[in-house]
RODO-2510 file (C-alpha; in nm, 4 decimals, decimal comma):
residues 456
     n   res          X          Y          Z
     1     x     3,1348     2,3428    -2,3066
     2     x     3,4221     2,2868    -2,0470
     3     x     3,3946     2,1468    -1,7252
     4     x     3,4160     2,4879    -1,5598
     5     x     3,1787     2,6334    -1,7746
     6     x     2,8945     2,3685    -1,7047
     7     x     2,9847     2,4145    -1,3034
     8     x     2,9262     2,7554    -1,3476
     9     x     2,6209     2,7245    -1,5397
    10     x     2,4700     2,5196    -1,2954
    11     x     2,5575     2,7861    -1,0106
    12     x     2,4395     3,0745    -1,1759
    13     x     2,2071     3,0645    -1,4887
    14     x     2,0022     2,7418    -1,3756
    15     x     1,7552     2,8651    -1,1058
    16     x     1,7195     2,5600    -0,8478
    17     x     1,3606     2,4981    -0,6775
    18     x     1,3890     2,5644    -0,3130
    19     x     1,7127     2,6567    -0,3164
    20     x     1,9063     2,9583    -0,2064
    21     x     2,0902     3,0239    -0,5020
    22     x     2,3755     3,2866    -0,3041
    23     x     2,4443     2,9366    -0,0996
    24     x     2,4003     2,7265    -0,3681
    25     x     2,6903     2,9282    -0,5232
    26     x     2,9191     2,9426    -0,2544
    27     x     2,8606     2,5365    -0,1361
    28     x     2,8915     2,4163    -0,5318
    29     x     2,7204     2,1092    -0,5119
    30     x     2,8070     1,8206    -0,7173
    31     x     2,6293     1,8411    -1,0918
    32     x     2,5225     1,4516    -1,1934
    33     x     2,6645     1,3336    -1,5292
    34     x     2,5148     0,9748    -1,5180
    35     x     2,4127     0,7007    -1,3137
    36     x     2,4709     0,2911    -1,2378
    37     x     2,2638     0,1120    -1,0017
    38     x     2,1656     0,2975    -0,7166
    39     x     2,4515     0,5386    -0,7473
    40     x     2,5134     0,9018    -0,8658
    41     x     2,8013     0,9889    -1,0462
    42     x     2,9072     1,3599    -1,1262
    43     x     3,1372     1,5368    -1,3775
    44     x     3,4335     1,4686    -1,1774
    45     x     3,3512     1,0895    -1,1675
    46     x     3,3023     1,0509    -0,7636
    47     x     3,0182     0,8554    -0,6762
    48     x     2,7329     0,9165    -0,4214
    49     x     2,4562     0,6335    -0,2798
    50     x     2,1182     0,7744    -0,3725
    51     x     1,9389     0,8067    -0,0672
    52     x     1,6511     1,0166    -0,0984
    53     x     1,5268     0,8041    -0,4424
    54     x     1,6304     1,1293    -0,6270
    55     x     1,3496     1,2758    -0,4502
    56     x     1,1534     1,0088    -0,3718
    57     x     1,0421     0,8821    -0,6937
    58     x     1,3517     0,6412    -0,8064
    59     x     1,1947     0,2757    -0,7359
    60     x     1,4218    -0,0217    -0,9076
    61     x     1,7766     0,2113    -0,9546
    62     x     1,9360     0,4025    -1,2625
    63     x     1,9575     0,2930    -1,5922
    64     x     1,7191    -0,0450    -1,5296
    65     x     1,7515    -0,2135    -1,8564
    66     x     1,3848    -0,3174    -1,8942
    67     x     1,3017     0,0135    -1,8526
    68     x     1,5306     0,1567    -2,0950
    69     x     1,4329    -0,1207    -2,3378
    70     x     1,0648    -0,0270    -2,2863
    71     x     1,1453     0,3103    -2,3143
    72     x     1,3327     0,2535    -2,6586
    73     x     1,0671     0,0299    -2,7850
    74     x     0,8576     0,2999    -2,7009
    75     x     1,0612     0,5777    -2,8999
    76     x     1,0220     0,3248    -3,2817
    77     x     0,6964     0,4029    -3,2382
    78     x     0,5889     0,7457    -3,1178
    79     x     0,7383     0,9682    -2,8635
    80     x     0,4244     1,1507    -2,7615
    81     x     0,0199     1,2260    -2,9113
    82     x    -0,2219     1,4162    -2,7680
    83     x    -0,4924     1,2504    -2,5441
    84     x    -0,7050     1,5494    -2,6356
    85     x    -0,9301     1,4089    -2,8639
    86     x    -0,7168     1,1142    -2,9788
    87     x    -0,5950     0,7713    -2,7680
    88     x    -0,2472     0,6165    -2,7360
    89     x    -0,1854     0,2207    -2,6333
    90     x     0,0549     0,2624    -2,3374
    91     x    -0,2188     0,4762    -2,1869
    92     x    -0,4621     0,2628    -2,1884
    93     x    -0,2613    -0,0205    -2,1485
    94     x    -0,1229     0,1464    -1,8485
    95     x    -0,5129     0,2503    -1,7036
    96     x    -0,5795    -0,0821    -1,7029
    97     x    -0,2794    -0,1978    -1,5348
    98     x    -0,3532     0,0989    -1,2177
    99     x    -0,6886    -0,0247    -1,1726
   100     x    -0,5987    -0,3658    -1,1721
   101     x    -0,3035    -0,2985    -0,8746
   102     x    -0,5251     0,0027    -0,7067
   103     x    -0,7777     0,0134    -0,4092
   104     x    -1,0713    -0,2073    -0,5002
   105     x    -1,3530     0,0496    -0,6263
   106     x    -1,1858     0,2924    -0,8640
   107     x    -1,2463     0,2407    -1,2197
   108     x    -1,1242     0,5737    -1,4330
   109     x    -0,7661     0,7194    -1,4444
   110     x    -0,7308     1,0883    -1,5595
   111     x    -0,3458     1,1547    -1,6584
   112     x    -0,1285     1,4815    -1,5956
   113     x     0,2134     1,5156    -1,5254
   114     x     0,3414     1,5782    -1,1712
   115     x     0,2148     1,4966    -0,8061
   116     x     0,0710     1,8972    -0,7864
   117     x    -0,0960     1,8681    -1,1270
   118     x    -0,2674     1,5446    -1,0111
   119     x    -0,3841     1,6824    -0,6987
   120     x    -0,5263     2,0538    -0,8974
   121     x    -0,7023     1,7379    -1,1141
   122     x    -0,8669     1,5928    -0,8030
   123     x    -0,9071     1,9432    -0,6303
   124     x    -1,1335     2,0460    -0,9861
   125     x    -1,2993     1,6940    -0,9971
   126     x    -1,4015     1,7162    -0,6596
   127     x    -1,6028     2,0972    -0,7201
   128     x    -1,7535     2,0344    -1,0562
   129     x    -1,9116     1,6836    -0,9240
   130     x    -2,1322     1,8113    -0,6635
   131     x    -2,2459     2,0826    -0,9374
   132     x    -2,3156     1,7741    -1,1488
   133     x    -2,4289     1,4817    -0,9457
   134     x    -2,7125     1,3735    -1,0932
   135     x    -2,9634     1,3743    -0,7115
   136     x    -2,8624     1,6532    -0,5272
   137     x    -2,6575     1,9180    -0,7806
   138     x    -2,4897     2,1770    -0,5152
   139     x    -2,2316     2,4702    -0,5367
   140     x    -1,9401     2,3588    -0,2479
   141     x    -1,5876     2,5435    -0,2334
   142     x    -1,5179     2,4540     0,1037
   143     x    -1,1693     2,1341     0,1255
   144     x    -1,0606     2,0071     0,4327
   145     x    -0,6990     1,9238     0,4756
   146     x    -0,4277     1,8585     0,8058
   147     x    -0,2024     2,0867     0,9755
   148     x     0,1551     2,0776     0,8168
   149     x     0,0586     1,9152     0,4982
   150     x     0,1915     1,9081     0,1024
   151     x    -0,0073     1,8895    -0,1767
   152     x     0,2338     2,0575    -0,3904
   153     x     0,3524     2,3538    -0,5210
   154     x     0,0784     2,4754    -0,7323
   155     x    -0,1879     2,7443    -0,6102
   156     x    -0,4803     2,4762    -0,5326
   157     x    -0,2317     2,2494    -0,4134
   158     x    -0,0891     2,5006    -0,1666
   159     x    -0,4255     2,6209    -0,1005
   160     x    -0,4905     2,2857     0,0816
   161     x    -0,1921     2,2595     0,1666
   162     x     0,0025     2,3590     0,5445
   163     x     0,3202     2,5214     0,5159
   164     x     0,3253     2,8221     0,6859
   165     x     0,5865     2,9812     0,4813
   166     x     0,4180     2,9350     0,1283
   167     x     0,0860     3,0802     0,2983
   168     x     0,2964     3,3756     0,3841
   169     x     0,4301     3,4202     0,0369
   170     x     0,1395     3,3366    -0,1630
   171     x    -0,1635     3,3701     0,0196
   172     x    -0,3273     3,6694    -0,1729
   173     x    -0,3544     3,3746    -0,4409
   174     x    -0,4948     3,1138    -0,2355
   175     x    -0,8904     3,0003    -0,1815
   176     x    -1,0036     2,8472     0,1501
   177     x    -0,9480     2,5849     0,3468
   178     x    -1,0258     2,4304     0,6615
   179     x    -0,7681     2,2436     0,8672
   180     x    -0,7763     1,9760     1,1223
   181     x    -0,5208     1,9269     1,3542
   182     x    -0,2223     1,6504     1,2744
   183     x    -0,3055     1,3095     1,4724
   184     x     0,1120     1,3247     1,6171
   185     x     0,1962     1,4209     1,8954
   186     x     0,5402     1,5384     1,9325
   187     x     0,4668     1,9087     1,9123
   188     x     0,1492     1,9182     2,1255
   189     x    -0,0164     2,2440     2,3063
   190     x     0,1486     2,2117     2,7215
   191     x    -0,0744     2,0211     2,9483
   192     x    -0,2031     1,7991     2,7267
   193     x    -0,0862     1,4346     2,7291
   194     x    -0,0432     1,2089     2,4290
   195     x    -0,3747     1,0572     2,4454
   196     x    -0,5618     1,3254     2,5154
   197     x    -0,4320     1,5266     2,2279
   198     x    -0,5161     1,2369     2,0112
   199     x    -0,8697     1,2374     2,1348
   200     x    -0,8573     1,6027     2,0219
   201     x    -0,7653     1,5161     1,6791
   202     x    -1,0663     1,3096     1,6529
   203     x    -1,3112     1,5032     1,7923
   204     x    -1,1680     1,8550     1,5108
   205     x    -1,1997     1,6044     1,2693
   206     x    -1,5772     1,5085     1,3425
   207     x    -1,6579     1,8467     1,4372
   208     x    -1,4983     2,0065     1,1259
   209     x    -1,6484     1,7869     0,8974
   210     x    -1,9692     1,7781     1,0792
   211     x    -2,0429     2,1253     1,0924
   212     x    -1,9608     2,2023     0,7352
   213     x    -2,0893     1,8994     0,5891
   214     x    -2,2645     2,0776     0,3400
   215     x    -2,0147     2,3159     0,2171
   216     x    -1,7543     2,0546     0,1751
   217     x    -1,5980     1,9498    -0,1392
   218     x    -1,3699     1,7415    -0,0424
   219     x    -1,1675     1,6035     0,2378
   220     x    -0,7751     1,5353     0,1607
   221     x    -0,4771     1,3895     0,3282
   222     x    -0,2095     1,1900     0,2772
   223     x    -0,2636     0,8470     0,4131
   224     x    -0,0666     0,7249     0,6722
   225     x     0,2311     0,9454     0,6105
   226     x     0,2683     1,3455     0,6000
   227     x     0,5769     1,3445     0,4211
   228     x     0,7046     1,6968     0,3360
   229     x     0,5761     1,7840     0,6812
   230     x     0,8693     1,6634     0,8729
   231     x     0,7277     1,2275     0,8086
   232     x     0,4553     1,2541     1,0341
   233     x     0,3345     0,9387     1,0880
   234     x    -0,0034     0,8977     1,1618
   235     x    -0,1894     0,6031     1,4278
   236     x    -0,3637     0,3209     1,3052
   237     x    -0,6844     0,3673     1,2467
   238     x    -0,6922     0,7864     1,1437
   239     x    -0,7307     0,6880     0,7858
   240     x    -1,0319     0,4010     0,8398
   241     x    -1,1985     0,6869     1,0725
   242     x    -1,1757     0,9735     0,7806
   243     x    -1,2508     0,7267     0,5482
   244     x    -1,5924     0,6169     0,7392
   245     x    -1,6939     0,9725     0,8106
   246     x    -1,6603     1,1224     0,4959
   247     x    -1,8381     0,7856     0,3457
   248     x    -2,1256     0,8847     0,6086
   249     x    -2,1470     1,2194     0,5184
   250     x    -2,0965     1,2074     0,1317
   251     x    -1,8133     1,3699     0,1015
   252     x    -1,5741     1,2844    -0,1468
   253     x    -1,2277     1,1731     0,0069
   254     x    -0,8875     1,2946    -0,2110
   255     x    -0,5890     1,0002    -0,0988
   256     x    -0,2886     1,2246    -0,2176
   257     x    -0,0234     0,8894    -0,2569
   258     x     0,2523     1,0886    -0,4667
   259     x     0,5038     1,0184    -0,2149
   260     x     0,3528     0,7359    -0,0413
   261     x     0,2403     0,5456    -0,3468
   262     x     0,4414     0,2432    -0,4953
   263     x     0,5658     0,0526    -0,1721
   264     x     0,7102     0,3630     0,0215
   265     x     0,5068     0,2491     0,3369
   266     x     0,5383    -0,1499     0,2542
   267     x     0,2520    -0,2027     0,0559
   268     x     0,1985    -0,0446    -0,3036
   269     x    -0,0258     0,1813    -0,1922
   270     x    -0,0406     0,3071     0,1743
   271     x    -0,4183     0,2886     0,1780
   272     x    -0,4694    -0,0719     0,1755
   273     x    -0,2858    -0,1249     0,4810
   274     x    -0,6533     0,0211     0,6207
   275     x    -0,8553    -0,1039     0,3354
   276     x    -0,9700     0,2646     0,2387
   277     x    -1,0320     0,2964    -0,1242
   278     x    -1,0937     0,6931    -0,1657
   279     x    -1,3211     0,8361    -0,4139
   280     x    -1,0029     1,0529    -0,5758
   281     x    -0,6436     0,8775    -0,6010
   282     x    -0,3855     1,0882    -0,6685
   283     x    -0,0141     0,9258    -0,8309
   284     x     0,3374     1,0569    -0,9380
   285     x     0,6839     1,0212    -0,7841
   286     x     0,7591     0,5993    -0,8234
   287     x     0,4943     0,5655    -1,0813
   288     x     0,7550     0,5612    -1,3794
   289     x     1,0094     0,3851    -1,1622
   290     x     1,1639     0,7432    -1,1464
   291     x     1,2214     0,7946    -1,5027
   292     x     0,9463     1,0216    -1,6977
   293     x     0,7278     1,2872    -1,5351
   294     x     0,3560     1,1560    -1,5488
   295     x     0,0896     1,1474    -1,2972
   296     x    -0,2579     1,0145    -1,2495
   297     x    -0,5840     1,0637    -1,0847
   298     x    -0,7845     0,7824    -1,0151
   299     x    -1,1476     0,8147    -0,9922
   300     x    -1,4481     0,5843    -0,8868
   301     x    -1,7390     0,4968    -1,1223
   302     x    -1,9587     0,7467    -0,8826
   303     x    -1,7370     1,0456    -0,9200
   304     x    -1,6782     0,9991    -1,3154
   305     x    -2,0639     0,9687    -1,4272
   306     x    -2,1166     1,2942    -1,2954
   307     x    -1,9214     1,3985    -1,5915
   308     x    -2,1211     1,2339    -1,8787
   309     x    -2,3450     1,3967    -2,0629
   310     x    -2,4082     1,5346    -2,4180
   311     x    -2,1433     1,8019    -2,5462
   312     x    -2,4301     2,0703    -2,4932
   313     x    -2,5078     1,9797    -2,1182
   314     x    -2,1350     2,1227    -2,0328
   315     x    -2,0669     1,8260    -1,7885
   316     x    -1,7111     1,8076    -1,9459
   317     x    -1,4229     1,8367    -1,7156
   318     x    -1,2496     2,1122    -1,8780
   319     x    -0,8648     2,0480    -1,7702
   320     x    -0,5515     1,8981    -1,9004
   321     x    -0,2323     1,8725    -1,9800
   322     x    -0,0199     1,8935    -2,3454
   323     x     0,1612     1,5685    -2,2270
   324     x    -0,1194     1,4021    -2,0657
   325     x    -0,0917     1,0780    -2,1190
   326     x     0,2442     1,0933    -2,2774
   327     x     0,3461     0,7310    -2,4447
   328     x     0,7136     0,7121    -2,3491
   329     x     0,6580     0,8026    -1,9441
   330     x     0,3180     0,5275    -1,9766
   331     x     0,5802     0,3024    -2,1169
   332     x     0,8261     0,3553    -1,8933
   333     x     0,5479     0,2534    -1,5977
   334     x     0,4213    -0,0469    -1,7413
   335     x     0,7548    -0,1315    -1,6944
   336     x     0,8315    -0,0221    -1,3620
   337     x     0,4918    -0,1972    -1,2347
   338     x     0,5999    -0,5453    -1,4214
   339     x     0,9352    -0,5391    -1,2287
   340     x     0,7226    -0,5511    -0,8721
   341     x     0,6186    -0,8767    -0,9735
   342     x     0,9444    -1,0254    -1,1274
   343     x     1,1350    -0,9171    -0,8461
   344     x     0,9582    -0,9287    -0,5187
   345     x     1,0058    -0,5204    -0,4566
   346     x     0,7830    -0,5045    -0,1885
   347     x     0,9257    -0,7992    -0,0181
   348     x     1,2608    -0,6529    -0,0572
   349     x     1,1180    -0,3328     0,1074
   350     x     0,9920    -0,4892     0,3939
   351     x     1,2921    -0,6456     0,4797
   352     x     1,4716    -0,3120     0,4582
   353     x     1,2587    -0,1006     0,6268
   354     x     1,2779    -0,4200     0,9325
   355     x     1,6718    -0,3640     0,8946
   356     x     1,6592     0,0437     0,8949
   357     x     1,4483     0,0002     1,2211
   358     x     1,7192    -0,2043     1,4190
   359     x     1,9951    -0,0007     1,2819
   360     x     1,7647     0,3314     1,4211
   361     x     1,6688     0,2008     1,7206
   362     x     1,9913     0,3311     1,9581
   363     x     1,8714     0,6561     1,8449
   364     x     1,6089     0,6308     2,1108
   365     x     1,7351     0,8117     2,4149
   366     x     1,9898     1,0484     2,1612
   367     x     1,9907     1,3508     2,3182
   368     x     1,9389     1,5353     1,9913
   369     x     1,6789     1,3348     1,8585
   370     x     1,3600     1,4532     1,9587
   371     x     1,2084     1,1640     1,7810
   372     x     1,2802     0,9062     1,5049
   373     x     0,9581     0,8139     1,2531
   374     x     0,9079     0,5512     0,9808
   375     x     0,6732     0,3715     0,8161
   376     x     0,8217     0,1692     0,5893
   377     x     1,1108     0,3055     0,3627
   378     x     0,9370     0,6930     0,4543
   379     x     1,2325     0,7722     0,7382
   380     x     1,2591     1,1101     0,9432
   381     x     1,4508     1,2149     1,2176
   382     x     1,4002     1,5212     1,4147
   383     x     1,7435     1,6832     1,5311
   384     x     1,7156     1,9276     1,8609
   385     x     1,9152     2,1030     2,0242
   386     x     1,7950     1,9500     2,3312
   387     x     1,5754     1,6584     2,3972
   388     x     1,4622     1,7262     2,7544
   389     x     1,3085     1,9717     2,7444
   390     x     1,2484     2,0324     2,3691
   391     x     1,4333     2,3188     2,2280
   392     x     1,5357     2,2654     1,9125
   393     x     1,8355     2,4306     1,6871
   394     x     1,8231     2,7783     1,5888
   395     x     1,6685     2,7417     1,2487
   396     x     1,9478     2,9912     1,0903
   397     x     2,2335     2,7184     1,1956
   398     x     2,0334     2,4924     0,9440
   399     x     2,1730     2,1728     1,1262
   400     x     1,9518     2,0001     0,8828
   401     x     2,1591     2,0936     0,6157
   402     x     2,4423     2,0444     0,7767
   403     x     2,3701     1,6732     0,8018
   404     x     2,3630     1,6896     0,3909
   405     x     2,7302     1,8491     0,3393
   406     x     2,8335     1,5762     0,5838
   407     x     2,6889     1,3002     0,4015
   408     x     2,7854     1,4316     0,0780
   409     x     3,2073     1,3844     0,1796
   410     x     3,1147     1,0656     0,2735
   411     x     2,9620     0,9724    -0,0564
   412     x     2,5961     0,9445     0,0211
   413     x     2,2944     1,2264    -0,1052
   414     x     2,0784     1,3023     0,1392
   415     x     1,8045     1,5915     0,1650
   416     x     1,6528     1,7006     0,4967
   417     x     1,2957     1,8693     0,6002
   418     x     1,3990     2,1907     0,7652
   419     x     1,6028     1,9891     1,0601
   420     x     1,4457     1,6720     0,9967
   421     x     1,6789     1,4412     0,8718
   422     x     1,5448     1,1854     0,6127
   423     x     1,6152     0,8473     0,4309
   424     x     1,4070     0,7379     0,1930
   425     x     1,5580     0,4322    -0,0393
   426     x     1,4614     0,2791    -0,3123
   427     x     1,1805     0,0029    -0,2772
   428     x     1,4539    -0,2289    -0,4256
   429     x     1,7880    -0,0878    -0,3166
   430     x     1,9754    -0,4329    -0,1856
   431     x     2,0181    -0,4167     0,1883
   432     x     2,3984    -0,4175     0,2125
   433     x     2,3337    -0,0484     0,0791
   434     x     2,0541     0,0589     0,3091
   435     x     2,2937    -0,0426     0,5398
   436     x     2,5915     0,1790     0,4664
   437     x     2,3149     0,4830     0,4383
   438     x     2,2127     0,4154     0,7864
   439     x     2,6103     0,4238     0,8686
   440     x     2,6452     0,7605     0,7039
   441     x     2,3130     0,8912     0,8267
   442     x     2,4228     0,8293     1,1746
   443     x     2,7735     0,9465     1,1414
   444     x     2,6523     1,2802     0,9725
   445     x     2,3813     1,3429     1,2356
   446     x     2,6544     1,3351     1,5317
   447     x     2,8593     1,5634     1,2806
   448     x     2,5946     1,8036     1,2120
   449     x     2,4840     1,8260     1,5522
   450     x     2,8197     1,9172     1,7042
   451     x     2,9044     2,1903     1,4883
   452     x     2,5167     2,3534     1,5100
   453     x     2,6333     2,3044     1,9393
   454     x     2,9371     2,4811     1,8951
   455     x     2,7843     2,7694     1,7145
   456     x     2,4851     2,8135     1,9963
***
């Protein structure tokens, strides 16, 4: 195949995920050939700073070479074997390993292959254990979720999920859900203050879960960080509160950590900075280092005896996955989780996200920032047209996009959230190159911004 024929290929018979493909045309973006470091390269050889973490799940860099040895080790032996009825070592090597490194309390991992399959997995855990649970056996439906939030793309996932548009498209699919408003505060209803709309967070929250106690499933959330929703970033202390009202009322909490899992926030898991184990624990993105689709759902002793039972008492959970479990992606995280030890990752990410906040912080009075947010290495900026009073861009000038072209000429990948810009590194990208993405970043944002204000 020529060079003009793969281009072409990619433009037209490869159907991109939220993409618009007539754009996508027109803007040929660069197709990726291979990889070194922490760096993209395409067919044309030009090179571009990874700084999304190829979507947030790249962890150590490309082409890691005790990953690729694990990963070959892996291959001598056997690529992939059913879980359905039969084991495989990395699996259980690798269960072992999660609940070692996870939230004190859970004690069973169930295996898919992708953040949205591990939340359906929690989502279908959640339902069939109050039917099962062994004192008080109950028929609930009912999940509680936040405003603006991402559970994934499939149709429980966006069921409990937020995004406006995908209710729009897809709701005639979709079951129930109750919402609670997002603890942030950017976006409030006029003539309420910051505080007070806090306090109003709260007191949905208790209500919500108060009132429908008894129809309630679950209760799920991303801890700490919304991520798809713009990087929300919650106050200290939401999680601990959920956590200790759904522990009063028995209701089984769902931690969905696919993006904020595997020191995106600054610890390995974004729930211990509160000390919340939840009864579900839902894992994808980093967990292979950013190498092999596989996903997990962690599960306390509590929620997995529910389940056991003779074959004839149906207590099964009847789900899963042809590549649950698969040997070469369980490989492939054994490694990734042995190089957080060997190489201080986390440490490394603290000190980056402690250098991405200095190198952020003039962006405080920008008059088209409406507001900068990070926890950890999880980075989003809001770009407005205005400030003072808040008016943002017209969405159709995309100035979020914008910002991505920009940083593409100047060698960098970058993806935003509607006009949200974002940077999210690697864990244990050096700091010299956080650096120069914070350089572009900024440089791209004034770019962006001043062509979106010249088209107003």
């Amino acid at each position: 195949m020529t060079l003009d024929e793969l281009l072409r290929a990619d433009t037209h018979e490869v159907w991109h995920p939220f993409t618009p493909m007539r754009v996508h045309a027109r803007e040929q973006p660069p197709v990726i050939e291979r990889a070194e470091g922490f760096e993209l390269i395409d067919t044309s050889g030009r090179r571009y700073l990874d700084g999304i973490s190829s979507l947030w799940c790249n962890v150590h860099g490309h082409r890691v070479p005790e990953i690729d040895q694990a990963i070959r080790d892996q291959l001598d032996r056997v690529a992939h074997s059913t879980l359905l009825g039969l084991g495989n070592v990395p699996a259980s090597q690798l269960a072992l390993e999660l609940l070692r490194v996870a939230p004190p309390g859970l004690g069973h991992v169930f295996y898919s292959d992708n953040g949205s399959t591990a939340v359906e997995a929690a989502l279908k855990i959640s339902l069939q254990y109050h039917a099962q649970r062994g004192d008080t056996p109950q028929q609930r439906s009912l999940y509680v979720s936040l405003a603006g939030a991402y559970h994934g793309d499939t149709v429980g996932s966006v069921s409990v999920g937020g995004i406006d548009l995908f209710h729009s498209l897809y709701g005639r699919l979709l079951f129930q859900t109750l919402r609670v408003p997002s603890p942030v505060t950017l976006h409030r209803p006029p003539g309420m203050s910051a505080p007070q709309y806090l306090a109003h967070c709260h007191a949905e929250l208790e209500r919500t879960l108060r009132t429908h106690a008894a129809q309630i499933a679950a209760v799920i959330m991303e801890p700490l960080v919304q991520g798809a929703a713009g990087m929300l970033v919650h106050p200290p202390g939401y999680l601990q509160r959920v956590r200790d009202l759904t522990r009063e009322l028995d209701l089984p909490l769902i931690a969905d950590e696919v993006a904020t899992g595997f020191g995106r926030t600054g610890s390995l898991f974004a729930c211990e900075q509160e000390q919340v184990t939840p009864d579900l624990l839902c894992l994808s993105k980093g967990i292979t280092g950013g190498y092999l689709p596989l996903a997990a759902t962690l599960a306390t002793p509590q929620i997995f005896d529910a389940f056991l039972g003779e074959a004839a008492e149906g207590k099964t959970f009847f789900h899963g996955h042809t590549y649950t479990g698969n040997p070469l992606g369980c490989a492939a995280a054994l490694a990734s989780l042995s190089l957080f030890e060997q190489r201080g990752v986390l440490r490394n990410a603290e000190q980056t996200a402690e250098l991405i906040a200095r190198r952020l912080a003039g962006l405080a009075g920008h008059r088209h920032v409406a507001e900068v947010r990070q926890r950890g290495l999880m980075v989003g900026i809001e770009l407005v047209q205005e400030r003072d009073p808040l008016r943002p861009f017209p969405s159709e000038l995309r100035t979020g996009h914008r910002v991505t072209l920009a940083a593409r000429r100047r060698g960098v990948i970058v993806r935003p959230l509607g006009d949200v810009a974002v940077l999210m590194p690697a864990p244990a990208m050096p700091a010299e190159l956080v650096d120069r993405l914070c350089t572009v970043l900024l440089e791209s944002m004034d770019e962006a911004c001043a062509e979106s204000l010249s088209l107003c």
